[in-house]
Structures are given as structure tokens and as C-alpha cells.
C-alpha positions in Angstrom: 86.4 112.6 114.9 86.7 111.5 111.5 84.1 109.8 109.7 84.8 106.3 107.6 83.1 104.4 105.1 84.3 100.8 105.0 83.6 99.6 101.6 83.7 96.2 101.7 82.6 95.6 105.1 82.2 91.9 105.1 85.5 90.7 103.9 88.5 89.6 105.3 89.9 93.0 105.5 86.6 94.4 106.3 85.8 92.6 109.6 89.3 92.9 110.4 89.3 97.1 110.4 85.3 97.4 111.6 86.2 96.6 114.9 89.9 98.6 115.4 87.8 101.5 113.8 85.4 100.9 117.5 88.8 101.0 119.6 90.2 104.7 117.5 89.8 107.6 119.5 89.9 109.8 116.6 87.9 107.4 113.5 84.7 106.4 113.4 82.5 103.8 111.4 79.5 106.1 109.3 78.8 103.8 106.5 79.2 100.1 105.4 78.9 98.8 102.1 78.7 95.0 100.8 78.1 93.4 97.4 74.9 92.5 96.1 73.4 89.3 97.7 75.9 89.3 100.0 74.7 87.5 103.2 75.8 90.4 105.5 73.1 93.0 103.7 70.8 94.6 106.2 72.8 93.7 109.8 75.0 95.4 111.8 78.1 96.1 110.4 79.4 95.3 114.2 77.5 91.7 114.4 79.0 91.0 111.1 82.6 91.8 112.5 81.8 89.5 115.6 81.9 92.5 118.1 78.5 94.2 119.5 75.8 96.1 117.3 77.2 99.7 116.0 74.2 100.8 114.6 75.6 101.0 111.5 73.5 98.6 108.6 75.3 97.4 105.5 74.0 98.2 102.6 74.6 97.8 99.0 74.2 101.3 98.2 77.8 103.3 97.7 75.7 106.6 98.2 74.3 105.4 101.7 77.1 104.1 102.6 79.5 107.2 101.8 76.6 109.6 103.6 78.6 111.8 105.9 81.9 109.7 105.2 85.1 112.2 104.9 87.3 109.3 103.8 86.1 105.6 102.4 88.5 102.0 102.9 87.8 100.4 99.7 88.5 96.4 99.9 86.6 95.2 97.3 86.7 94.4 93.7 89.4 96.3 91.1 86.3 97.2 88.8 83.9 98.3 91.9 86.6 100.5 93.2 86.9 102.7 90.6 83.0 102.9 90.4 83.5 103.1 94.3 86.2 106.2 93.6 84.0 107.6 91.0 81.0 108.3 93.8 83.7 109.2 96.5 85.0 112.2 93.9 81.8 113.4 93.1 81.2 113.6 97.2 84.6 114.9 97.8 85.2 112.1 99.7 89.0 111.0 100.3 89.8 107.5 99.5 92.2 104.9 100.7 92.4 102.0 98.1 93.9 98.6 99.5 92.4 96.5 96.5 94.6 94.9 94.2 94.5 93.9 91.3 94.1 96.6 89.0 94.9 96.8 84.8 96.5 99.1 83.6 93.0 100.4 82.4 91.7 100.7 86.0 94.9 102.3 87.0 94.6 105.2 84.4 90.6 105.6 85.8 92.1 105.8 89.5 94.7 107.9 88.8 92.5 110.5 86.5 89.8 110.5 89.9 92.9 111.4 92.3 92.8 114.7 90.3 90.0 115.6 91.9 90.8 113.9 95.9 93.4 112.8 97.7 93.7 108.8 97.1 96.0 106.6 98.9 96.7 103.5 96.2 98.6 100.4 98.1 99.2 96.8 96.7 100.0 97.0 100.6 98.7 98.4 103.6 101.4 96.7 106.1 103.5 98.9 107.3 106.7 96.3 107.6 105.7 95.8 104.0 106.0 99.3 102.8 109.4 99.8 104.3 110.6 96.6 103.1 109.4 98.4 99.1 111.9 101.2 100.2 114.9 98.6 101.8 114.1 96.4 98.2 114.6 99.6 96.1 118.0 100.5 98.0 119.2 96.6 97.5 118.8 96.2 94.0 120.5 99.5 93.3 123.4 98.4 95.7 123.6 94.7 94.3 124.0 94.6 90.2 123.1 92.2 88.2 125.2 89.6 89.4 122.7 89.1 91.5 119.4 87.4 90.4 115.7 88.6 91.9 113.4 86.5 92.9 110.0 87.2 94.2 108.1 84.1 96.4 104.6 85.0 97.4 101.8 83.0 99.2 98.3 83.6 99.5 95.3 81.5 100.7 93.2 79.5 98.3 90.9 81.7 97.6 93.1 84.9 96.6 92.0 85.7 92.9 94.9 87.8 91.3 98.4 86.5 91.2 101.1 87.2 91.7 99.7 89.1 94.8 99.8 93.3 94.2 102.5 93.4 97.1 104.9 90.8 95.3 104.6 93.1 92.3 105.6 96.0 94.5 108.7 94.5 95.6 109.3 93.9 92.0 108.8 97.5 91.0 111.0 98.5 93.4 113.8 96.2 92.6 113.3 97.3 88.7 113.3 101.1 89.8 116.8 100.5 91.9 118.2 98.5 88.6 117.1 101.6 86.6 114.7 99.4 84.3 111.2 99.7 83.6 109.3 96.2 85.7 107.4 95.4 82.7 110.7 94.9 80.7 112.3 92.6 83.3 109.4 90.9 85.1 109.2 87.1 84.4 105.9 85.7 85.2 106.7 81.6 84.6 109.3 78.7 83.5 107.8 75.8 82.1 110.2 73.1 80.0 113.3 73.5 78.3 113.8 77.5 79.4 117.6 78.2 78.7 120.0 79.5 81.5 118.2 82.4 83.7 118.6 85.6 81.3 120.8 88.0 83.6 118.4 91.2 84.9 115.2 88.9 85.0 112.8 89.5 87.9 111.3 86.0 88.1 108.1 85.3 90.7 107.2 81.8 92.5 103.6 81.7 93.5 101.7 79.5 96.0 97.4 79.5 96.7 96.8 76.8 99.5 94.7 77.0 102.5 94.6 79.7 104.7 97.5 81.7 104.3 97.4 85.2 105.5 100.6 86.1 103.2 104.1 85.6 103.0 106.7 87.0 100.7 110.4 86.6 100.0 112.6 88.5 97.9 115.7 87.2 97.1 119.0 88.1 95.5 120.8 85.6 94.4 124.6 86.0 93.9 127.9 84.9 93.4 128.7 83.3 96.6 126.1 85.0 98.6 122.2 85.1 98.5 120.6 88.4 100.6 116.8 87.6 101.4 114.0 90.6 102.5 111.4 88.6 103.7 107.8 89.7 105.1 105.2 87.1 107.0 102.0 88.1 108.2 100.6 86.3 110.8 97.1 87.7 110.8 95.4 90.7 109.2 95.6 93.1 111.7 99.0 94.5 110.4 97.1 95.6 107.1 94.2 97.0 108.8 96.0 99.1 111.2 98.0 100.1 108.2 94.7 101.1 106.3 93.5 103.6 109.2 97.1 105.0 109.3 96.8 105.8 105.7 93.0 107.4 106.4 94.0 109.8 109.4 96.7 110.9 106.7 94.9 111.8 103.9 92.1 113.6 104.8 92.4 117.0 103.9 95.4 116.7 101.7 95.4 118.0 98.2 94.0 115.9 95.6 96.2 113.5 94.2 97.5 109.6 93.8 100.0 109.2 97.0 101.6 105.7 98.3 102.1 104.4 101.8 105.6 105.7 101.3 104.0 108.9 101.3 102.5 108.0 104.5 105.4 107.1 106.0 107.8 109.9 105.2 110.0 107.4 102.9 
């Protein structure tokens, strides 16, 4: 049985994987951490996912909440999970990180801790998603540049980063299979009087309204001919069984910075 610390217990993603962690034969829920003030502090990490007590409190202490833990789900905060990843290194901990959102700052810090434990880093936890990453590499090296990318994403209301981590995936991928580097090709917005579409651009759309889950399209548009890879989740259950795939993996793997890819064999 493998022990988990859900860090970020009362979020979306966090009440969705507290209560498939009850149904795993093989995982099981030692430690649950929320953010300061959070409403959820001192109950039952089960009561706050709507199924019965666990007795397991939420707390706001990392070091509580990783007691015992051999890997921690981090859904949180980009800055709090590198602190979170921090703790989880010097506990030898191994990590699965499904926050988004990271600079390029916070990237270096993750990256630097995976020399020291195994850390599974996702903009995406789905695993539809993940093979779509591999399926949008193979495309844009297939298609040339004939063919214009664009990247539609939308996220409920309340989503803070955009565009989401998993539309930037698919636009990493894309710019890997062109053989360019994304941050040379990626085109973030169009306002006014833009010119004709520069040939090799990635350009992405992006839509907060309501509540919904995710969707994304990427599209090549060609001569004649537009190819779509599209990817609509209709609840969050796909990304938290996703999440516990990724933790039954990496425990006891060497340290480094893998991908779902690695997960999946791809």
C-alpha cells in the first residue's frame, strides 16, 4: 500500500482524487494539506470530498501533511509547489505535480529539486490528453508549414493562468515536430490591423466562462484541408485518475523530472 499526500485537498482536483484514492486497492490517503484560512482546515479530508470521514484532518502544515507520505499530488499554487517540492526533497518524498502555471523561474527550482526525487511535471494529467501531445508532435512534423496551428482552449471562470498549461503543451509539441523552439513561434494575441498570418506562427484562442471543465482544439489549417486533434473533458475524473497513474509510477524511480509520456511508454 502506498501512502499519498494530497496537497491541495480542497480544490477541484483535490476532492475529485480524495475519494478514487478510498476506492485504490493499492493507494492510500496519509496526509491532507489546504491553504491558510481555507474553510476546509481542521475536517475530514473525506467530509470535505462529500464521501464519509477518513480520519485524515487537513491541515495547513506541509510537514504534517507529508508525515509518512512516500509520494505527494500537489494541486495548488505554482509558487507553493515548489515550497511544496522543496519539503517533499528534504523527506525523500516523490512528487507528482499537476499545477500549472509555472515561470520559467519556478521551472528551473522544480527541475533543480528532481535532482534529488523522482517528480512527475504535467500541464496535464489526462491521459487522452497526453497521447493527443504525442499524436500533435507526429502531425506537425508530417504537415509543413502550409499548414497553420491553432491552439483553442476553454476553461471556467475562475481559471487564473491562460492560456491553460495543456494548450501550451500541445503547442510545444507542435513546435518540437516543426523543429522550432515554442517561444520563437508562439503567438499569444491579434488585436487591430495585424498583417496576413506570418507562416510558422502558433497562434492560441482563449475562452474563461462559467463552468467549464476544459476543452481544447488544435488545428491545422491548410491548403484545401483543415486536420483538427481535439480533447473535451467532461468532468475531472479523467485528470485525477490520471494523477494516481502517475503516483503508482514514480515511486521508487530514480530521481529526476519525467512527463506523463514517461508514464505511458510514449
Amino acid at each position: 500500500m502506498v501512502n499519498v499526500a494530497m496537497l491541495g485537498a480542497s480544490g477541484r482536483m483535490g476532492r475529485t482524487i480524495v475519494p478514487l484514492l478510498l476506492e485504490a486497492d493499492d493507494l492510500r490517503l496519509s496526509g491532507a494539506l489546504a491553504a491558510p484560512g481555507d474553510t476546509a482546515i481542521g475536517q475530514d479530508a473525506g467530509v470535505v470530498s462529500g464521501i464519509a470521514p477518513l480520519g485524515i484532518v487537513v491541515t495547513t502544515d506541509p510537514a504534517l501533511a507529508l508525515a509518512g507520505a512516500q509520494v505527494a499530488i500537489d494541486f495548488t499554487l505554482p509558487a507553493v509547489s515548489v515550497g511544496n517540492a522543496r519539503l517533499c526533497a528534504e523527506r525523500g518524498c516523490a512528487m507528482v505535480v499537476g499545477t500549472t502555471g509555472h515561470d520559467a523561474v519556478q521551472r528551473a527550482e522544480l527541475d533543480a529539486v528532481a535532482g534529488r526525487i523522482p517528480i512527475v511535471l504535467a500541464p496535464n494529467m489526462s491521459l487522452g490528453v497526453n497521447l493527443l501531445f504525442r499524436l500533435a508532435e507526429i502531425a506537425a512534423r508530417a504537415l509543413d508549414e502550409q499548414y497553420d496551428i491553432e491552439i483553442f482552449e476553454a476553461h471556467h471562470r475562475n481559471k487564473v493562468d491562460a492560456p491553460s498549461g495543456t494548450a501550451l503543451g500541445f503547442g510545444r509539441a507542435a513546435a518540437r515536430g516543426r523543429g522550432r523552439t515554442f517561444e520563437e513561434v508562439a503567438e499569444y494575441a491579434r488585436h487591430g490591423q495585424t498583417g496576413i498570418r506570418e507562416r510558422g506562427r502558433i497562434g492560441f484562442s482563449v475562452v474563461r466562462g462559467g463552468d467549464i471543465v476544459g476543452e481544447h482544439r488544435l488545428i491545422f489549417a491548410g491548403p484545401g484541408e483543415q486536420v483538427e486533434l481535439s480533447h473535451t473533458a467532461q468532468d475531472r475524473s479523467g485528470f485525477a485518475r490520471g494523477a494516481l497513474a502517475a503516483a503508482r509510477w514514480v515511486v521508487g524511480r530514480p530521481p529526476g523530472a519525467y512527463s506523463m509520456q514517461d508514464v505511458l511508454g510514449l
